[in-house]
VEXVOSE-711956 format. One record per residue: z, y, x of N, C-alpha, C in turn. Coordinates in steps of 0.05 Angstrom, whole numbers, padded with zeros to 5 digits. Atoms other than C-alpha are relative to their C-alpha. Layout:
    n.c3    n.c2    n.c1   ca.c3   ca.c2   ca.c1    c.c3    c.c2    c.c1
       Z       Y       X       Z       Y       X       Z       Y       X
...
This chain:
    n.c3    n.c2    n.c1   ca.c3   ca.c2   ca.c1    c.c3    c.c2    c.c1
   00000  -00024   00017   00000   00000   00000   00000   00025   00018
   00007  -00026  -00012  -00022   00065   00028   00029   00017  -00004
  -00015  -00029   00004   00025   00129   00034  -00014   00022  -00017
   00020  -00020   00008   00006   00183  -00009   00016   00027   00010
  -00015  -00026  -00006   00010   00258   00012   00016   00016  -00008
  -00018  -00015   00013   00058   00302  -00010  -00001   00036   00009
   00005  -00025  -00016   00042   00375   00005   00028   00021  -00005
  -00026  -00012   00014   00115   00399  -00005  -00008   00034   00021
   00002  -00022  -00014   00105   00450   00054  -00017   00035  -00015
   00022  -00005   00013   00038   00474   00017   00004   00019  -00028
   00000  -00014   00037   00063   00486  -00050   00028   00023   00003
  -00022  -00024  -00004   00131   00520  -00023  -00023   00033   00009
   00010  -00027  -00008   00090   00571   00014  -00024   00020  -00016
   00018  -00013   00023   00042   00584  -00047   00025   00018  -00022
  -00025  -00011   00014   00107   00594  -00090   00017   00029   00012
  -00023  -00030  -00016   00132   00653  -00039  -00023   00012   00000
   00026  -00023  -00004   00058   00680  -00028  -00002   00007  -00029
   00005  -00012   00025   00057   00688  -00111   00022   00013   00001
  -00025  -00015   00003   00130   00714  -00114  -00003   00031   00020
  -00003  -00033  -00017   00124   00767  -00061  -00023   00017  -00008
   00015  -00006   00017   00051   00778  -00090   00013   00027  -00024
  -00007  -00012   00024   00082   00792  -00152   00026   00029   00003
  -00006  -00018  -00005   00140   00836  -00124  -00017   00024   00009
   00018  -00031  -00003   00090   00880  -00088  -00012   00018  -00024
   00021  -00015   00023   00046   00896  -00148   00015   00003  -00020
  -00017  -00025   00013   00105   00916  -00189  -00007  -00007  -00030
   00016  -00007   00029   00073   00895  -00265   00019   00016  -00014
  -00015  -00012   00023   00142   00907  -00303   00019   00040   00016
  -00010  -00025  -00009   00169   00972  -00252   00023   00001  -00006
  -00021  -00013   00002   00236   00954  -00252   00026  -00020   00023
  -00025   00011  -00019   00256   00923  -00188   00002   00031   00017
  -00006  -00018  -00014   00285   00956  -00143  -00014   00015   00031
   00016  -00003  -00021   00241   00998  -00080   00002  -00016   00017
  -00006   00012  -00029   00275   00962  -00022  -00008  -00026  -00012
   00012   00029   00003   00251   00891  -00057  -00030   00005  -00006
   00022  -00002   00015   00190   00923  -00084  -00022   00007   00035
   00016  -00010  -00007   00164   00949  -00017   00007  -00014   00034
  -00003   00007  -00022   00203   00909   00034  -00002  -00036   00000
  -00003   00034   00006   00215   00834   00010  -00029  -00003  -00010
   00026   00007   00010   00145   00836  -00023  -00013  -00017   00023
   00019  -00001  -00025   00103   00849   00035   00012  -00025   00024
  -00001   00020  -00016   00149   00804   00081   00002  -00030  -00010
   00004   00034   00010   00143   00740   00034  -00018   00000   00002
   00034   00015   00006   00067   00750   00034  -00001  -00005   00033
   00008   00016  -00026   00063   00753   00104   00005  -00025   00021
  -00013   00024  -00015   00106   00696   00131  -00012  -00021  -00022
   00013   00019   00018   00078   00657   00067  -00027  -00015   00009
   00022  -00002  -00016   00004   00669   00095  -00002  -00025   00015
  -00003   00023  -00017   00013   00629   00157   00020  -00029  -00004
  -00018   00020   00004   00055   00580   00127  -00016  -00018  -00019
   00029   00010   00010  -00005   00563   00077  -00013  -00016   00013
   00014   00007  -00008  -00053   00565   00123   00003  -00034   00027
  -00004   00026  -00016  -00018   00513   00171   00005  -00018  -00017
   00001   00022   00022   00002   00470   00111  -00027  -00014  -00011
   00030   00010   00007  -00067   00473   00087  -00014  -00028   00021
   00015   00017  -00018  -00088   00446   00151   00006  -00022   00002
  -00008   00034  -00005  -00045   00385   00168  -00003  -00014  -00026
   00015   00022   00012  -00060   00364   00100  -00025  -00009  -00008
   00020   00013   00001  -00128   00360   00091  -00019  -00007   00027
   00011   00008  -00027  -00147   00350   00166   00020  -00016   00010
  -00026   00033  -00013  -00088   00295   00177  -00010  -00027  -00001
   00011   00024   00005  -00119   00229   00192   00011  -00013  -00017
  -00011   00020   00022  -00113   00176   00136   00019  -00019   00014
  -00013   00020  -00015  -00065   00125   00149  -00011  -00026  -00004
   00009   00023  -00003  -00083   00058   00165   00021  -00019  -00014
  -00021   00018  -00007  -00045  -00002   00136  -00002  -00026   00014
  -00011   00033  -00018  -00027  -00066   00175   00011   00010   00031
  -00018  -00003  -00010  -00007  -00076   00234  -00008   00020   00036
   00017  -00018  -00016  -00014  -00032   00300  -00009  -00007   00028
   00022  -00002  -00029  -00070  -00030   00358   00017  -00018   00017
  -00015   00012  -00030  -00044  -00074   00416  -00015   00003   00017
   00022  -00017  -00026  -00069  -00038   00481  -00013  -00025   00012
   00021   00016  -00014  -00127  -00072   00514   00008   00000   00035
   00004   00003  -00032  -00135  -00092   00591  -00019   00020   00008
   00013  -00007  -00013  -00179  -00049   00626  -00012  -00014   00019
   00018   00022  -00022  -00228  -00093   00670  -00013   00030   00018
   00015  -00021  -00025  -00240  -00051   00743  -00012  -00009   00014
């Protein structure tokens, strides 16, 4: 039976890039400036790279194999 992925990393750092999103752009105008202009901006940007490396290791992560593993070869010199 295979492993399946779990992109926990992936979906946290989507969840903080919409949240700080949403603080920056303010729809209802009634947080407060210092979250509206400081927490925003620094959840999107630590979010950002937190994506984009999530993104990566999961869909560029080799599949896993099952059974059992490689047993190194001889080299003939």
């Amino acid at each position: 039976m295979a492993k399946q992925r779990h992109p926990v990393l992936l979906e946290a750092g989507i969840v903080i890039l919409i949240v700080g999103s949403w603080l920056f752009l303010d729809p209802f105008h009634n947080e407060p400036l210092w979250a509206q202009w400081l927490v925003g901006p620094v959840m999107i940007y630590l979010a950002l790279p937190v994506c984009m490396v999530a993104a990566a290791a999961y869909f560029f992560r080799r599949p896993t194999v099952p059974g059992p593993p490689k047993e190194p070869t001889k080299l003939s010199g």
